[in-house]
TITINU-612451 format. One record per residue (C-alpha): residue in one letter; x, y, z. Coordinates in nm, 2 decimals, decimal comma, padded with zeros to 4 digits. Layout:
N
A:X:Y:Z
...
This chain:
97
X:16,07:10,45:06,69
X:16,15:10,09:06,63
X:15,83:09,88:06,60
X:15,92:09,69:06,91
X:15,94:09,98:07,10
X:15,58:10,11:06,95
X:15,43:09,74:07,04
X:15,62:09,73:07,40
X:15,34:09,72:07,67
X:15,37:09,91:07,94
X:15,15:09,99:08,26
X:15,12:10,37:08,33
X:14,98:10,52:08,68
X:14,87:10,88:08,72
X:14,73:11,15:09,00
X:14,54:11,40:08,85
X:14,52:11,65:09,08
X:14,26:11,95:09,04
X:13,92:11,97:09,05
X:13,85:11,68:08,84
X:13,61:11,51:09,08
X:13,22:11,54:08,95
X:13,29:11,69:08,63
X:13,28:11,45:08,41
X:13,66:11,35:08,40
X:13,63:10,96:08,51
X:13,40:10,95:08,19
X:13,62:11,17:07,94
X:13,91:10,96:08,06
X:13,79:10,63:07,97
X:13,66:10,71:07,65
X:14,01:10,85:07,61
X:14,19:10,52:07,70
X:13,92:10,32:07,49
X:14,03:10,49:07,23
X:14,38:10,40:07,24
X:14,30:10,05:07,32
X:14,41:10,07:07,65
X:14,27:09,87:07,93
X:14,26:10,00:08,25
X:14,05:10,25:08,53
X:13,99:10,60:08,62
X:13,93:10,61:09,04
X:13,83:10,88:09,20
X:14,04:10,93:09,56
X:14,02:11,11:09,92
X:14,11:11,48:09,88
X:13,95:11,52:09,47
X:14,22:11,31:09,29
X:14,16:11,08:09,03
X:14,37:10,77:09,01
X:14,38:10,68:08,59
X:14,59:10,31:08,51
X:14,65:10,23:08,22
X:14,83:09,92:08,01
X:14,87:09,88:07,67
X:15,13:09,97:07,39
X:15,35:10,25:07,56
X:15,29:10,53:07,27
X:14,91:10,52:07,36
X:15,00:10,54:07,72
X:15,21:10,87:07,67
X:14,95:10,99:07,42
X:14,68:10,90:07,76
X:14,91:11,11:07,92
X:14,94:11,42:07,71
X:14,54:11,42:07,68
X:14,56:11,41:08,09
X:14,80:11,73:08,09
X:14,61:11,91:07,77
X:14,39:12,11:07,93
X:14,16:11,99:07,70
X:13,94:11,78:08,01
X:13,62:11,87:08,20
X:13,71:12,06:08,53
X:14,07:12,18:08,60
X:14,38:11,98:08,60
X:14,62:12,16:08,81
X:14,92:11,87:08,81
X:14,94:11,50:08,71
X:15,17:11,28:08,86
X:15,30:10,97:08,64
X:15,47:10,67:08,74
X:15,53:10,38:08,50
X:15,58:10,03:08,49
X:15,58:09,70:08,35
X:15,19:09,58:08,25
X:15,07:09,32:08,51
X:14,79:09,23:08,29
X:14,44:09,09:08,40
X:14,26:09,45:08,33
X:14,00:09,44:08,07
X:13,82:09,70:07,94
X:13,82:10,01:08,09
X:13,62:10,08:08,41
X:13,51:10,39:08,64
X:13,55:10,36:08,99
């Protein structure tokens, strides 16, 4: 991996769908992403999803996204979703909603 492709920023959006809702998982996540340095939010959403988004340097996005499909998280993940994009920026930290 070229070093400009390790330092690209990218925006990553993903639907965690289980039973992922008051476990814990909004928590675990943003730990996760602080971690990686990302900046971003874990939401939960109608019908027990959790919305996670995500910017920073794209590895630590896809490595966000392998910890999401581990198995690894509190509750159950059954699927997660992922769309990506470029960053729109303004996100600081990272925040539960």
């Amino acid at each position: 991996m070229s070093e400009e492709t390790e330092a690209e920023s990218s925006r990553l959006t993903a639907w965690v769908h289980g039973r992922v809702q008051g476990v814990g998982f909004r928590w675990w996540t943003r730990s996760r992403a602080l971690e990686l340095g990302l900046a971003g939010s874990a939401t939960n959403l109608p019908g027990g999803r959790v919305e996670v988004v995500a910017e920073g340097p794209r590895h630590a996005c896809e490595r966000l996204l392998e910890l999401l499909r581990s198995g690894d998280t509190p509750g159950v993940v059954e699927h997660v979703a992922d769309q990506w994009a470029a960053p729109r920026g303004g996100l600081s930290g990272f925040v539960e909603r």
